[in-house]
VEXPA-121602 format. One record per residue (C-alpha): residue in three letters; x, y, z. Coordinates in steps of 0.001 Angstrom, whole numbers, plus 524288, in hexadecimal, padded with zeros to 5 digits. Layout:
% residues N
(r "ALA", (X, Y, Z))
...
***
This chain:
% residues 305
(r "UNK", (80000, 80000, 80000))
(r "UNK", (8055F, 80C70, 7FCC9))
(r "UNK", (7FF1C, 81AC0, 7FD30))
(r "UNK", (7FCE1, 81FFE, 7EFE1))
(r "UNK", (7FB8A, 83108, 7EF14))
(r "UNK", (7EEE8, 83550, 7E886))
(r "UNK", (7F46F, 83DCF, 7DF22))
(r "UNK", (7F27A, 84C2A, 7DF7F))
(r "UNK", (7EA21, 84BCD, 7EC77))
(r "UNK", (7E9DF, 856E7, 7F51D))
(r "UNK", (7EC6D, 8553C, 80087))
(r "UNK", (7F4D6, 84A7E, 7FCF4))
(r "UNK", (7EE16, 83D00, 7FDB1))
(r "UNK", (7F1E6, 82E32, 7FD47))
(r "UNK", (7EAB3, 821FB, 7FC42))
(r "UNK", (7EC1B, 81489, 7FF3C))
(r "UNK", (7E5FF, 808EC, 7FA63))
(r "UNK", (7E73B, 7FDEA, 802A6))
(r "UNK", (7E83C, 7EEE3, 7FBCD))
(r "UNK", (7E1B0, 7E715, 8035C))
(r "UNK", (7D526, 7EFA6, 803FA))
(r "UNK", (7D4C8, 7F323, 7F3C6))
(r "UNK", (7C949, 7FDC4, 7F76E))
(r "UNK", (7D060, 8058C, 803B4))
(r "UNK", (7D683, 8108B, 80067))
(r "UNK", (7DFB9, 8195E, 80BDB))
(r "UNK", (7DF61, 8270A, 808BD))
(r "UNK", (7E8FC, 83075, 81074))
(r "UNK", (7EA06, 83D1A, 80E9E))
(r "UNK", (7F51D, 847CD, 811FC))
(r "UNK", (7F0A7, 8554B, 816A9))
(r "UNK", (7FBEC, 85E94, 816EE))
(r "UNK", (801AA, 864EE, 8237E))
(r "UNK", (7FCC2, 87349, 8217D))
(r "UNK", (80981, 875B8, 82BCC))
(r "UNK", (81588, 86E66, 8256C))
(r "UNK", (81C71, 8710B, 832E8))
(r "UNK", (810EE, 8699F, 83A83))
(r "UNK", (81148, 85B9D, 836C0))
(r "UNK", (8052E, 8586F, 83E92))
(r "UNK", (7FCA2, 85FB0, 834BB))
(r "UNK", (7FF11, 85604, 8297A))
(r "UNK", (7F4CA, 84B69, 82A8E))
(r "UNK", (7EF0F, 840C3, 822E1))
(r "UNK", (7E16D, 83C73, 81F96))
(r "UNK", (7DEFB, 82DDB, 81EA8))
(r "UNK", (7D334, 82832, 816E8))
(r "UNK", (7CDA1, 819B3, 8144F))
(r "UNK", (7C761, 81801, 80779))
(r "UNK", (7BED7, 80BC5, 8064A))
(r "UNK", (7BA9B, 80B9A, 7F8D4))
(r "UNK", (7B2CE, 803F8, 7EEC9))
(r "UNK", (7B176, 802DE, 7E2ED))
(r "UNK", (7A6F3, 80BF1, 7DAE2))
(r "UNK", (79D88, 80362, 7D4AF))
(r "UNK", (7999F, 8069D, 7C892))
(r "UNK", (78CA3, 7FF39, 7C8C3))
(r "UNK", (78500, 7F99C, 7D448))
(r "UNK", (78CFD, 7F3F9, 7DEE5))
(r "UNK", (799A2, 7EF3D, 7D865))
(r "UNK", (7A1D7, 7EDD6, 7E2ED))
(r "UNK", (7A932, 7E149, 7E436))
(r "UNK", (7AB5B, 7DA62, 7F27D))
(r "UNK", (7B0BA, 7CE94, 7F2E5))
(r "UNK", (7B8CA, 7C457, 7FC39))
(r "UNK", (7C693, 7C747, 7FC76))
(r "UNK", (7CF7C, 7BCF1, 7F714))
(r "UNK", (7D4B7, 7BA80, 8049C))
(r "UNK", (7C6F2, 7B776, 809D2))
(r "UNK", (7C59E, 7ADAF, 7FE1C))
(r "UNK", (7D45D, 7A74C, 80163))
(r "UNK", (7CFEA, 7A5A9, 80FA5))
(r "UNK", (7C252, 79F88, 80D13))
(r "UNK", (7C218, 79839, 80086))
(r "UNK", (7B8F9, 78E9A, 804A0))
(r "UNK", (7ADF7, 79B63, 804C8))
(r "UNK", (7B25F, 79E2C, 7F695))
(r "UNK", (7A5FC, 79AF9, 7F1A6))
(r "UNK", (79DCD, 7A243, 7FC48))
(r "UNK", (7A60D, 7AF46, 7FBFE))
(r "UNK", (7A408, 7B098, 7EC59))
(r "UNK", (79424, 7AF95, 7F1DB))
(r "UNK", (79559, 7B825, 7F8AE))
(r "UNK", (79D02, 7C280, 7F013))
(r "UNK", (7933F, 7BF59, 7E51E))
(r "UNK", (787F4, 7C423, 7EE09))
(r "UNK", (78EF9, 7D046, 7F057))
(r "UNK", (78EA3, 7D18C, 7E077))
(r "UNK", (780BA, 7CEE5, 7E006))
(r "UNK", (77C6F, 7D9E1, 7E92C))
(r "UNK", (78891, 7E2AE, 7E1FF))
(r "UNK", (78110, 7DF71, 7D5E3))
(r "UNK", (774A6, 7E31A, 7DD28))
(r "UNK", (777E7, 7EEBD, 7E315))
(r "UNK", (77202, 7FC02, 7DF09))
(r "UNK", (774CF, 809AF, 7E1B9))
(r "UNK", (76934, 81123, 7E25F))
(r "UNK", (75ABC, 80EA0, 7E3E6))
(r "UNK", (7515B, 81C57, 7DF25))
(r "UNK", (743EF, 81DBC, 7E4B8))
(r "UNK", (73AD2, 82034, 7D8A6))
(r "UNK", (7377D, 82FE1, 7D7A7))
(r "UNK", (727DA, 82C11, 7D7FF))
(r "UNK", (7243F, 8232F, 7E537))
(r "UNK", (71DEB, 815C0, 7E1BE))
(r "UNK", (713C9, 8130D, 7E586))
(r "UNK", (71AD4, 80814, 7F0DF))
(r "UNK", (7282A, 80A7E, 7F383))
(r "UNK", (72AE8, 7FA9D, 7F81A))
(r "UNK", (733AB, 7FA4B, 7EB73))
(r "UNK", (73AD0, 8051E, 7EE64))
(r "UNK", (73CB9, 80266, 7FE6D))
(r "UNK", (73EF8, 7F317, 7FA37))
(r "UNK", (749B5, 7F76E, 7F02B))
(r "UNK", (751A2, 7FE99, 7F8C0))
(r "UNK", (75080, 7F69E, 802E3))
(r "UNK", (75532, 7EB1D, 7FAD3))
(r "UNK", (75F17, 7F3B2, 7F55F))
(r "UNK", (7650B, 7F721, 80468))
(r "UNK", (7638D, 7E795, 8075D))
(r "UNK", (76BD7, 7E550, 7FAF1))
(r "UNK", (775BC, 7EFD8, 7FDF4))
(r "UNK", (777FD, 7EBA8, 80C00))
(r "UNK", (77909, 7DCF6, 807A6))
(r "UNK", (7843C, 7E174, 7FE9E))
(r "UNK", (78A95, 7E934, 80835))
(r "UNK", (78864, 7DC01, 811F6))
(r "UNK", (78EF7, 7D38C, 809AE))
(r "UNK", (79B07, 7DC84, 80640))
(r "UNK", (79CC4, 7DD62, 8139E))
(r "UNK", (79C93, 7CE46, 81661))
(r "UNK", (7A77D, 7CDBD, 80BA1))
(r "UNK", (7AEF9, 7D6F2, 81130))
(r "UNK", (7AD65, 7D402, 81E8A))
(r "UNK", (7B27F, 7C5C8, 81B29))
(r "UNK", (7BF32, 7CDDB, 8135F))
(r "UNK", (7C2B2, 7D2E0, 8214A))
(r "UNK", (7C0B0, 7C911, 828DB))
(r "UNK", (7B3FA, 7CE74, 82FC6))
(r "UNK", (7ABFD, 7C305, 8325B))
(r "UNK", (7A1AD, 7CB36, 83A95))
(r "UNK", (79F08, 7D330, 830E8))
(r "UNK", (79D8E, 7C8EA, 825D7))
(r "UNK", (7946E, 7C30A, 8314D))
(r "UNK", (78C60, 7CE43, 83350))
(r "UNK", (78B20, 7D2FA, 825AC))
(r "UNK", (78730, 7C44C, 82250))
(r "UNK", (77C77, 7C4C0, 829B6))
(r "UNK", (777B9, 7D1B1, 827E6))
(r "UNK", (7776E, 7CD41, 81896))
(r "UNK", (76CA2, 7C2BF, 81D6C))
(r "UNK", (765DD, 7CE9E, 823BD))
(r "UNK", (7646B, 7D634, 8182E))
(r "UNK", (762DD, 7C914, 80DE4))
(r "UNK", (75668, 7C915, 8191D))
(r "UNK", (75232, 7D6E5, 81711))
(r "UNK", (75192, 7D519, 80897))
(r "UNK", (74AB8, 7C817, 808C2))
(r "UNK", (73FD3, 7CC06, 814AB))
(r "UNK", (73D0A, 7D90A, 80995))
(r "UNK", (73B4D, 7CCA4, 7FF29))
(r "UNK", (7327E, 7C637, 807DF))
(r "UNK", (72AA8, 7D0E6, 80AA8))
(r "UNK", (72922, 7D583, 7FA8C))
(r "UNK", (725DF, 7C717, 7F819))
(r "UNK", (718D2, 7C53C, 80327))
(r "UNK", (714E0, 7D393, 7FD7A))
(r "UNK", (71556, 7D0D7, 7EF4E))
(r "UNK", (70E7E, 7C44B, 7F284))
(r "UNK", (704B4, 7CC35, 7F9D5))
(r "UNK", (7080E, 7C56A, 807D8))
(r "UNK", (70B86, 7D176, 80C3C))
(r "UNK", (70394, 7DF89, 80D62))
(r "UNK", (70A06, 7EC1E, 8088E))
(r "UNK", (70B12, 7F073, 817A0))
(r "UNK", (714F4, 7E4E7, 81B3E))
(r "UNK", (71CB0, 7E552, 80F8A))
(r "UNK", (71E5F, 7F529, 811F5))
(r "UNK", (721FA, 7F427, 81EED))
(r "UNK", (72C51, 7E77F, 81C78))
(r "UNK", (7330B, 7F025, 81249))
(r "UNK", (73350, 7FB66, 81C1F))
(r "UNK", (7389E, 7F300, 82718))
(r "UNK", (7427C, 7EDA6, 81EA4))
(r "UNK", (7473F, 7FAAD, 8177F))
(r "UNK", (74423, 8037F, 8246D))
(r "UNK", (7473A, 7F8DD, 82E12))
(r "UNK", (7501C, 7FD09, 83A30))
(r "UNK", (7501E, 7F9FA, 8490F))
(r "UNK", (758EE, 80389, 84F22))
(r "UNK", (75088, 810CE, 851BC))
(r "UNK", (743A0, 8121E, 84B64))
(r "UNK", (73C86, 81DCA, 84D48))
(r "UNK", (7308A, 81EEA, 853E2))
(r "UNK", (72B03, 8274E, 849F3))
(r "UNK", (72CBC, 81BC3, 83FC6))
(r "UNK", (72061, 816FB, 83D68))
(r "UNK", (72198, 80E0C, 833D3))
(r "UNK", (72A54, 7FEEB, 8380C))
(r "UNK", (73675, 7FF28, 8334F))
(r "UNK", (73B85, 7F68A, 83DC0))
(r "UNK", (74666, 7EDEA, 838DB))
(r "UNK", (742BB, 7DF15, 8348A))
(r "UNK", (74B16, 7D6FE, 83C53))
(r "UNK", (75690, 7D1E7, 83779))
(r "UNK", (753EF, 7C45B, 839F8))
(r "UNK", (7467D, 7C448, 83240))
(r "UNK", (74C67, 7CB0D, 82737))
(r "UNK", (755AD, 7BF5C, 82710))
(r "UNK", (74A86, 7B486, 827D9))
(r "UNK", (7452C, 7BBBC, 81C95))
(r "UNK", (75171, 7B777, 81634))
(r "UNK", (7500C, 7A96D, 81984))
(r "UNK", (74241, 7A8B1, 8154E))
(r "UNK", (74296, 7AE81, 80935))
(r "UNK", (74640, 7A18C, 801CA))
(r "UNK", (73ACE, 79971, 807EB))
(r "UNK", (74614, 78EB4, 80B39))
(r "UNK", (74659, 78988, 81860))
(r "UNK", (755DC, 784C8, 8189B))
(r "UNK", (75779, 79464, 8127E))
(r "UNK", (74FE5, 798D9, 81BD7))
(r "UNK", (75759, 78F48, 826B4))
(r "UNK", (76686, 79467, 82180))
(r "UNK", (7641E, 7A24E, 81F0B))
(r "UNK", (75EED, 7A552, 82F84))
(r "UNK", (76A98, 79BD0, 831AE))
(r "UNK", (77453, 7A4A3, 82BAE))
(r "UNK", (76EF1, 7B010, 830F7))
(r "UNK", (76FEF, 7AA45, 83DB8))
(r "UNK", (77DCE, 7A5E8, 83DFB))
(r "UNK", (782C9, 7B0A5, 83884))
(r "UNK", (77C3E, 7B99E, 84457))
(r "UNK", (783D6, 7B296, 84DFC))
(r "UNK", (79018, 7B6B9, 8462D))
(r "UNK", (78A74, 7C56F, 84696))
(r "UNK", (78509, 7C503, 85538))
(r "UNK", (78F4F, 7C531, 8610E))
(r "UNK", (78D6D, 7B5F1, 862A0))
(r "UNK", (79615, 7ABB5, 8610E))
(r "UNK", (7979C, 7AB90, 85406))
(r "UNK", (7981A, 7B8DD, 852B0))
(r "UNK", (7A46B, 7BB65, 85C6C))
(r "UNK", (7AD64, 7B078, 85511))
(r "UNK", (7B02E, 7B7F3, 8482B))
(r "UNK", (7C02A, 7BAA4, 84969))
(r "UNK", (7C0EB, 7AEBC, 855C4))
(r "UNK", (7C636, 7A0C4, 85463))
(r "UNK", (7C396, 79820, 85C0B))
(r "UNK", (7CB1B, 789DE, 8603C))
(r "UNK", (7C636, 77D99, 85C75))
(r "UNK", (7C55F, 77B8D, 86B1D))
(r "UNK", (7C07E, 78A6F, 86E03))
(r "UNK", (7CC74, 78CF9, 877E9))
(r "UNK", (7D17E, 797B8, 86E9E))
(r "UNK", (7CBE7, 7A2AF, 86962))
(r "UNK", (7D328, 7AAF7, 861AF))
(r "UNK", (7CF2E, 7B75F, 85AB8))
(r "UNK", (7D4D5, 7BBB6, 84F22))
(r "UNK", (7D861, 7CA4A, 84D4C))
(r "UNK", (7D7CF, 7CA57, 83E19))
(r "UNK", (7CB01, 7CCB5, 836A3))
(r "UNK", (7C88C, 7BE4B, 8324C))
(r "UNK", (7BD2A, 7B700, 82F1A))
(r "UNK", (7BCED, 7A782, 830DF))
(r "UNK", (7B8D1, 79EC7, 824C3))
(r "UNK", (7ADFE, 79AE6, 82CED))
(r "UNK", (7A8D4, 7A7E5, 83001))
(r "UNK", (7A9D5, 7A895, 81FD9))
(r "UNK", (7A169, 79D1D, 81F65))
(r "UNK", (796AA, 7A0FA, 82877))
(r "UNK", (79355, 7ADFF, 8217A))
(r "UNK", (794F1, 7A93B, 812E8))
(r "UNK", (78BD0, 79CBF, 81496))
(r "UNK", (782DE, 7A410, 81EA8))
(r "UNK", (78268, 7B0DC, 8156D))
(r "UNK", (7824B, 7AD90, 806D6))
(r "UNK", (77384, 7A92D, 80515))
(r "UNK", (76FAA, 7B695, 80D13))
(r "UNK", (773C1, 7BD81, 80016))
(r "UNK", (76E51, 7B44A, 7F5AE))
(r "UNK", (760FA, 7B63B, 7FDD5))
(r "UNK", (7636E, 7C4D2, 7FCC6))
(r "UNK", (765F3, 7C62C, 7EE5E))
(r "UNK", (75A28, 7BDE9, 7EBB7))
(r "UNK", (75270, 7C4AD, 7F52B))
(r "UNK", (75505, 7D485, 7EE2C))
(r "UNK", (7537F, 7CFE5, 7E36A))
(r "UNK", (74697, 7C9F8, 7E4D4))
(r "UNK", (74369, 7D412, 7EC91))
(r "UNK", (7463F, 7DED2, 7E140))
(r "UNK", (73EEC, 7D4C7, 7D78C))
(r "UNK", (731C8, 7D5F7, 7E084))
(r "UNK", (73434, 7E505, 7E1E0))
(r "UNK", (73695, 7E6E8, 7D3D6))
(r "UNK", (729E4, 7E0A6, 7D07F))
(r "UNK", (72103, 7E6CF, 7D9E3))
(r "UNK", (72710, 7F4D2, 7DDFD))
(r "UNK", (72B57, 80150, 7D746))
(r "UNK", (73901, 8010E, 7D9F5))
(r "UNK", (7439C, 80B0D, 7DA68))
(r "UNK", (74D78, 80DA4, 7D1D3))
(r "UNK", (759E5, 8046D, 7D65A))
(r "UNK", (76846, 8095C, 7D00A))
(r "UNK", (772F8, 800AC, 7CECF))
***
């Protein structure tokens, strides 16, 4: 690494681009003594850049395992290029804006419903980046936590298909389906004002998830999806499971040792791949069906990539 001078900058500035991190740039900059006889006044400004790349068209950013991740655990091979390839799919899904049309329809569910799909599908992007990059540096909490919270939102998304599908069939009055939209798009628990008169209380997590597990009508889906939700909470809550990430343990448990490097454990790799991957093929199908049913029914707004 070597500082390179920014040519014809005033005050004079360098910048440093650091291997091992390709989009971290160090940025220091000289500002001149304005006594040369007082040393002290000569300073220097320091600056991290983090930077990404501009896409030209939807998401295009590319995250990926590094190669040492894929040297340590080749026996995952198969489930880490899953896992990148969902990351594609919701790149490749990913839109900038969403317009409100000048005129109000006549019901705005199309328009709530879109953006509200459209923040589920942004945070499930930013989820799964972060699992990735979590599991680059060695953060197995995070991959944990982000994990799971994937299954909360793959929930979200499928409860709002659930709902759309008992309306359209007429199993459900205009009332419910207005105030499961609200809940969902408006939900919070922390602080509600008094003055609110309409429900936006949050829908519990948990139900959100069971709408997940339900959606296929398949008992042993049904059966695996709470079970992965459920083991992976005990790697997210202060139990057990959830104090061992960075601790080894003897085969007779007289040692304990804790490791002061940022390392995850192949099985810690193994948990979250097989107990996270079908959470974002139930996603995907679930936006998308959801946008079919919308798309159908609704005047939408206008979505730009």
């Amino acid at each position: 690494m070597s500082w390179v001078s920014r040519g014809g900058a005033e005050p004079p500035t360098y910048r440093l681009r650091v291997p091992s991190w390709p989009y971290l740039i160090i940025t220091r900059t000289t500002y001149p003594r304005k006594n040369p006889e007082n040393r002290s006044r000569a300073w220097y400004s320091w600056v991290l850049h983090v930077l990404a790349p501009v896409p030209k068209k939807m998401g295009g950013i590319t995250v990926k395992f590094t190669d040492e991740v894929r040297q340590r655990f080749p026996e995952e091979r198969e489930r880490l290029d899953q896992l990148e390839n969902f990351f594609k799919q919701y790149d490749d899904s990913f839109r900038r804006r969403c317009i409100s049309a000048e005129k109000r329809p006549e019901r705005l569910w199309g328009h709530n419903a879109a953006v509200l799909l459209l923040t589920s599908l942004s945070r499930a992007r930013l989820l799964t980046a972060t699992v990735i990059h979590c599991v680059n540096g060695g953060l197995a909490p995070g991959m944990y936590l982000a994990t799971r919270a994937h299954w909360e939102m793959t929930g979200l998304v499928a409860h709002l298909l659930h709902a759309l599908r008992r309306f359209y069939d007429r199993q459900m009055s205009e009332g419910d389906l207005e105030t499961t939209l609200r809940r969902l798009a408006l939900g919070r628990r922390w602080e509600i004002p008094a003055d609110v008169k309409e429900d936006i209380s949050a829908i519990n997590a948990i139900s959100l998830v069971e709408s997940a597990a339900k959606l296929l009508g398949k008992e042993p889906v049904e059966t695996h999806v709470m079970s992965c939700y459920n083991l992976l909470s005990e790697h997210c809550h202060p139990n057990l499971l959830g104090r061992l990430a960075g601790v080894t343990l003897s085969d007779d448990l007289r040692l304990v040792e804790f490791d002061p490097a940022f390392t995850i454990h192949g099985s810690d790799i193994a948990v979250c791949l097989s107990h996270g991957l079908s959470s974002h093929g139930i996603f995907l199908y679930a936006y998308e069906e959801c946008f079919r049913l919308l798309n159908e029914h609704e005047e939408m707004p206008t979505i730009e990539a």
